[in-house]
C-alpha positions as CSV (number, residue, x, y, z in Angstrom):
1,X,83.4,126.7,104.8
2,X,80.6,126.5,106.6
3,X,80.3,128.7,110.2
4,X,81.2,125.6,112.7
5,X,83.8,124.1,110.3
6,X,85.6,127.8,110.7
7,X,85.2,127.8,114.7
8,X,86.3,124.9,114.4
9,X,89.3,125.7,112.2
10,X,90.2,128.5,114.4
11,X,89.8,126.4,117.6
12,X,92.7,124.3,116.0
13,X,95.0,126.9,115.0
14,X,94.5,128.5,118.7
15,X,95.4,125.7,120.3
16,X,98.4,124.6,118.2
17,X,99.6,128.6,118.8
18,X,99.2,128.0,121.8
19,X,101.4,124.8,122.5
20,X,103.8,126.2,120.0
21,X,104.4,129.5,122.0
22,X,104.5,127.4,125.2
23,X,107.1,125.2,123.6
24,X,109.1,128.1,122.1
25,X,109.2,130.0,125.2
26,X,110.4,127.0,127.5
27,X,113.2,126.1,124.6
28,X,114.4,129.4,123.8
29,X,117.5,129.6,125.7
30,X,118.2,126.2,125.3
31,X,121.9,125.1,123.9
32,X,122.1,123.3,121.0
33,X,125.5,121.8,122.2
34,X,123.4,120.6,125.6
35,X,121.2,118.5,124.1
36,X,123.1,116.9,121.7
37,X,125.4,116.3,124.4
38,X,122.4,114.5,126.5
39,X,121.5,112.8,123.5
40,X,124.7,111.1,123.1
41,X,125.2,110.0,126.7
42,X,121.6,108.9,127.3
43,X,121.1,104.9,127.5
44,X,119.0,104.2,124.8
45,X,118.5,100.7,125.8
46,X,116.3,102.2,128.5
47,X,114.5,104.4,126.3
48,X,114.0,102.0,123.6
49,X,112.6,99.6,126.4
50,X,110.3,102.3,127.6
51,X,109.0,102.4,123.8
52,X,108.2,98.8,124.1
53,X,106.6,99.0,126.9
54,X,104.1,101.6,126.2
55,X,103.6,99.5,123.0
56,X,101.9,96.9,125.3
57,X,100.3,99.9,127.4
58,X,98.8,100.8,123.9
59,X,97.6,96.7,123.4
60,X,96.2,96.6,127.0
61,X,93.7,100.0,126.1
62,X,92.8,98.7,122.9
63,X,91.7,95.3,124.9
64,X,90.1,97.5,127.9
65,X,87.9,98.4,124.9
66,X,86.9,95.4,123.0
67,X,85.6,94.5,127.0
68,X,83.5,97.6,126.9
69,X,81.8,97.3,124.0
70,X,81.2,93.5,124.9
71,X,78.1,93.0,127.1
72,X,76.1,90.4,129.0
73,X,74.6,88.4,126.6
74,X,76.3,89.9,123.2
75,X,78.8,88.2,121.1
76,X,81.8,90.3,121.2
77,X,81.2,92.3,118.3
78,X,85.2,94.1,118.0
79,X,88.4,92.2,118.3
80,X,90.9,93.5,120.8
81,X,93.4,93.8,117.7
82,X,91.0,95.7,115.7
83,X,90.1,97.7,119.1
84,X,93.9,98.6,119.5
85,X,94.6,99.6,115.8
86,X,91.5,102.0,116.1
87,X,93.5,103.2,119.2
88,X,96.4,104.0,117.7
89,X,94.8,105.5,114.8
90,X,92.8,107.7,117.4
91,X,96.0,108.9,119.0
92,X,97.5,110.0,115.9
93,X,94.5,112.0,114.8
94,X,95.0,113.6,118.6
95,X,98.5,114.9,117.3
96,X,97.1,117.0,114.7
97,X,93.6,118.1,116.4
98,X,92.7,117.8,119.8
99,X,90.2,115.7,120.9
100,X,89.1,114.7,117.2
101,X,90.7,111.2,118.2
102,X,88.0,109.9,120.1
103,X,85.5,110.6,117.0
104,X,88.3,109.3,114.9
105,X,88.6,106.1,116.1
106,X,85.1,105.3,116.6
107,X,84.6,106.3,113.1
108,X,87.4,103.2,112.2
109,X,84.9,101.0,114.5
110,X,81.8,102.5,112.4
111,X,83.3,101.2,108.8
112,X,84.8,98.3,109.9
113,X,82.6,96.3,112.3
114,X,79.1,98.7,111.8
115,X,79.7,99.9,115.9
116,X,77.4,102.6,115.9
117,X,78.7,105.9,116.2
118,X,76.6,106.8,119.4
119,X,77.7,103.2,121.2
120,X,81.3,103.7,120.1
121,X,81.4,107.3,121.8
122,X,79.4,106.3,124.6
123,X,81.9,103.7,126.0
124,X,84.8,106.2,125.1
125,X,82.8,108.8,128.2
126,X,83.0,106.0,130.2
127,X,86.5,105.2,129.3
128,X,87.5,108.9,130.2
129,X,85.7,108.4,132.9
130,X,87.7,105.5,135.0
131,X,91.0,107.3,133.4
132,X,90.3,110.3,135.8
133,X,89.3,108.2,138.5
134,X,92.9,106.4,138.4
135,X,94.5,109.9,137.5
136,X,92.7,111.3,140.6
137,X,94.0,108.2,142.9
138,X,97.6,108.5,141.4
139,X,97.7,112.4,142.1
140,X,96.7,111.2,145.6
141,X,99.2,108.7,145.9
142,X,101.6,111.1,144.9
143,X,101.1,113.5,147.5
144,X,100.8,111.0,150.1
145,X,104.0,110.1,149.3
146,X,106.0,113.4,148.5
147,X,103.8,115.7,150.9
148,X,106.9,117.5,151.7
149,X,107.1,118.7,148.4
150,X,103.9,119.7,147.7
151,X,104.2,121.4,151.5
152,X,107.5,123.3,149.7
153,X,105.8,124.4,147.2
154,X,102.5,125.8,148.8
155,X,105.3,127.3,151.2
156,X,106.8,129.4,147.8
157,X,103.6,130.8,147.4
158,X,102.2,131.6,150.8
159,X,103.1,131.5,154.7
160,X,102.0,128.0,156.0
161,X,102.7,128.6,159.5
162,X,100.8,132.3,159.3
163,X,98.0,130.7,157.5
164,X,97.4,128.6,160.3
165,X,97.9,130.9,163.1
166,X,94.9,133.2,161.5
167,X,92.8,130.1,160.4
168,X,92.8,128.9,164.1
169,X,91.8,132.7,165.3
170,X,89.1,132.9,163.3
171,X,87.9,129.5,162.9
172,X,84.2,130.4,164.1
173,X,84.3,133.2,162.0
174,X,85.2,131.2,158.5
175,X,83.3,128.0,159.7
176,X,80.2,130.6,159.7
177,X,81.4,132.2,156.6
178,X,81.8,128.8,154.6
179,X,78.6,127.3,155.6
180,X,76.8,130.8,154.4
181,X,79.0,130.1,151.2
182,X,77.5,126.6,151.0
183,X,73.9,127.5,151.8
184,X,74.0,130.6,149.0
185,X,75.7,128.1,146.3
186,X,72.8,125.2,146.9
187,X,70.2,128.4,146.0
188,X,71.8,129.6,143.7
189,X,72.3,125.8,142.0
190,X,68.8,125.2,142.7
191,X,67.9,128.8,140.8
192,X,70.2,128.7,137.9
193,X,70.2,124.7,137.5
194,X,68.8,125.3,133.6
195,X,72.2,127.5,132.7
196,X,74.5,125.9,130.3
197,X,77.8,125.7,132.4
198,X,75.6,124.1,135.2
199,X,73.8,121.9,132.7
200,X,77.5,120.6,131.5
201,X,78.8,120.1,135.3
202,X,75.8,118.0,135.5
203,X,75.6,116.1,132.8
204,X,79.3,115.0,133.6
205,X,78.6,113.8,136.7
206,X,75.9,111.9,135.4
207,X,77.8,110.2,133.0
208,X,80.6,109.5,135.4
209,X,77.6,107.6,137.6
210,X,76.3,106.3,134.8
211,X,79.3,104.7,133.4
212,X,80.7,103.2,136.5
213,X,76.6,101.4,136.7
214,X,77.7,100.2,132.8
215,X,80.8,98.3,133.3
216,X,79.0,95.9,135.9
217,X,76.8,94.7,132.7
218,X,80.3,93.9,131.0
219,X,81.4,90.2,130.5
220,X,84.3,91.1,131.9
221,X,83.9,93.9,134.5
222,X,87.0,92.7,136.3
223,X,88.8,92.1,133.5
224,X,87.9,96.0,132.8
225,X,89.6,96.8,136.0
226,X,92.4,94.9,136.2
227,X,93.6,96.1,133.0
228,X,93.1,99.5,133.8
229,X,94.9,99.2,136.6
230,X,97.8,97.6,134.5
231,X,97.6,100.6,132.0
232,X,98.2,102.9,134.6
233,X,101.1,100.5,136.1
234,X,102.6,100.9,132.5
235,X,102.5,104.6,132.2
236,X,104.6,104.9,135.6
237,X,107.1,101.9,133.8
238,X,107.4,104.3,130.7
239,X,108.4,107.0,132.6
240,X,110.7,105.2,135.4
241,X,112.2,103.4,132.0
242,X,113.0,106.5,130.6
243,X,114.1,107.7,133.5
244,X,117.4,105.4,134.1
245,X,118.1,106.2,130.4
246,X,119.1,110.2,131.6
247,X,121.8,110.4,133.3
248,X,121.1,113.4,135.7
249,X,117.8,111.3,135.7
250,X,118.6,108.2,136.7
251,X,119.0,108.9,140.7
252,X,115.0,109.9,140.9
253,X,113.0,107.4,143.6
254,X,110.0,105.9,142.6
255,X,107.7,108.3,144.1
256,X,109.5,111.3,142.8
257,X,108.8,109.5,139.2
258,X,105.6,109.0,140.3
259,X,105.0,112.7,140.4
260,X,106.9,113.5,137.5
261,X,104.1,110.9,135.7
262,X,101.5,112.7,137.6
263,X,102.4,116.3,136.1
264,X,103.0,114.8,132.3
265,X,99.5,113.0,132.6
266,X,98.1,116.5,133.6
267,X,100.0,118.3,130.7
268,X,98.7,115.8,127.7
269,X,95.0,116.8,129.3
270,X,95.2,120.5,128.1
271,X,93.7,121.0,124.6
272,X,96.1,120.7,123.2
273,X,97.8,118.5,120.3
274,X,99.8,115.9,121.4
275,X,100.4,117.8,125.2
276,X,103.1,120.0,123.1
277,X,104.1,122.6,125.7
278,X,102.3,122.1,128.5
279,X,103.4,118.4,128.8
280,X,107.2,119.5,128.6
281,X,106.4,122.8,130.8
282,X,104.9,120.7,133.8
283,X,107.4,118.4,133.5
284,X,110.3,120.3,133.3
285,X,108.9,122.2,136.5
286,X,108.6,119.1,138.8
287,X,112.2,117.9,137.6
288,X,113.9,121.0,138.4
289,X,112.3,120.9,142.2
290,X,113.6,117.5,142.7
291,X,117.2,119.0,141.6
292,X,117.3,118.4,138.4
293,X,119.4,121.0,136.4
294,X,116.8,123.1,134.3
295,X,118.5,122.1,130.6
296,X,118.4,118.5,131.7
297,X,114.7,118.4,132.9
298,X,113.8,120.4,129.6
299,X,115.7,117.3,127.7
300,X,114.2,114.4,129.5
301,X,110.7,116.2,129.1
302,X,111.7,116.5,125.4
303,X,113.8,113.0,124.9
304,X,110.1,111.2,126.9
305,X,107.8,113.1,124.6
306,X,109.5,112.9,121.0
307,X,110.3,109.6,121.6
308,X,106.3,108.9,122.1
309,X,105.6,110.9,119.2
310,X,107.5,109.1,117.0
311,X,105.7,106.0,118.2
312,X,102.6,107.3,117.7
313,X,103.1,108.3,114.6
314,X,104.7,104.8,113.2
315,X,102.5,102.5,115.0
316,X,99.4,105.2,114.1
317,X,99.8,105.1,110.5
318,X,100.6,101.4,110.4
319,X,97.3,100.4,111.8
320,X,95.5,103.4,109.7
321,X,96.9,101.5,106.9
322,X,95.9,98.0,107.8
323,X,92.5,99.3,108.7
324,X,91.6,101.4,105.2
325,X,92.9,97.7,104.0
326,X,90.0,95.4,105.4
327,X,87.0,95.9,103.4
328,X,83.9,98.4,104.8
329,X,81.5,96.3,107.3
330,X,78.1,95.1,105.5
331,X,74.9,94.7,107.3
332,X,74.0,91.4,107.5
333,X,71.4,90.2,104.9
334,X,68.1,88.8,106.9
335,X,65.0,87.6,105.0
């Protein structure tokens, strides 16, 4: 084994330590008894509804792809039902290493329509891309619209009206002190712009800018949009689906599902596989300030994210199989 393929190895096993020990720590002390219980009296009609509909969800993102690698002036080179079984077959590599996903399912692209490896990942960055865009309006729209949570909770941590009282005091004082901040961070940008970490900031804000500039040469750029509005649309109906199918569930509002979206989304971003742990520890957290007793928001975090899983998994290796099934793409012959 050669030196990466061990750091890589390792960076696996870390990881899934990792989400384990987060997941064994937050399930512990949980009754066997209590979640067969919840089990039993969920609706299932609800949950098996939220499956379907992050079924389409699944669809819509392999579509949102096909557009991508479509462009003004190209014949579109990648169905959208090819698109989405290489999208499935990337999310079930994600359960078992983080990240390898993306590679994975532009490798399916690479043997079965001769995508380029380099295109392929390219328009995943830019995928990433407009998915933190929308995850960064959503976490916005979540606050604007439970701001007296987030007030609560910055109120656990620190005295609100005491932070205010000594921010107007010395206002002059910290304006002066964050513009000298702001002044020494520019030089010190300017001086250390060839470092590594800087050199990665960078380059990710360049290919943020330089993504949004490459969907405006799609066929389709609305069509881009639209649907990834609609994907986001369908994560919220997954979770508000799943939601009337828990009992001590079923009485959250919209917004207050809205935020319980916003904290999953934020937990299936660690590196880790699948979200194991930190999905179900975020989750649990926001449900148990919203009043949910701290068993039941440990099941529902549970019930959401097994229940994905198990998609994943069946709908993953169904289009692996169909895929390894067509034969490998040829290069056209040209005299």
């Amino acid at each position: 084994m050669g030196t990466s393929s061990l750091k890589s190895f390792i960076q696996v096993i870390l990881s899934l330590a990792v989400a384990l020990g987060i997941f064994w720590y937050l399930y512990q002390d949980l009754d066997v008894k209590s979640l067969q219980a919840q089990l039993l009296s969920s609706h299932w009609g609800w949950i098996l509804c939220s499956l379907g509909i992050a079924w389409v969800g699944y669809w819509i993102r392999g579509w949102r792809w096909a557009l991508l690698i479509q462009t003004k002036g190209e014949q579109l080179p990648v169905s959208a039902h090819r698109a989405y079984h290489a999208v499935m077959v990337g999310y079930l590599i994600n359960l078992l290493v983080p990240r390898a996903g993306e590679v994975a399912r532009c490798g399916v692209l690479v043997r079965n329509n001769g995508i380029p490896l380099g295109q392929g990942l390219g328009t995943v960055i830019v995928e990433r891309s407009v998915d933190l865009l929308f995850l960064g309006a959503t976490i916005l729209l979540a606050f604007l619209l439970e701001n007296q949570l987030f007030i609560s909770l910055a109120d656990q941590l620190l005295d609100l009206d005491q932070l205010a009282h000594q921010w107007s005091k010395h206002f002059p004082l910290l304006l002066g002190i964050g513009l000298g901040m702001g002044i020494v961070l520019f030089l010190l940008g300017k001086k250390y712009r060839k470092h590594p970490f800087l050199q990665k900031v960078f380059l990710f804000f360049r290919q943020l800018i330089a993504g949004l500039r490459f969907i405006g040469s799609l066929q389709q750029p609305l069509g881009f949009w639209i649907s990834s509005l609609v994907i986001w649309v369908i994560y919220f109906l997954t979770m508000y689906t799943v939601s009337l199918g828990i009992e001590s569930a079923a009485n959250l509002s919209a917004s207050q599902v809205l935020l319980v979206m916003v904290m999953g989304s934020i937990g299936m971003i660690a590196p880790v596989q699948g979200g194991i742990g930190t999905f179900h520890a975020l989750v649990a957290f926001i449900l148990i300030e919203f009043g949910v007793p701290e068993a039941d928001g440990k099941i529902f975090a549970a019930i959401i994210h097994g229940t994905q899983v198990v998609l994943v998994v069946v709908v993953g290796l169904a289009s692996w199989i169909m895929m390894l099934k067509l034969p490998p793409w040829k290069k056209p012959f040209t005299d």
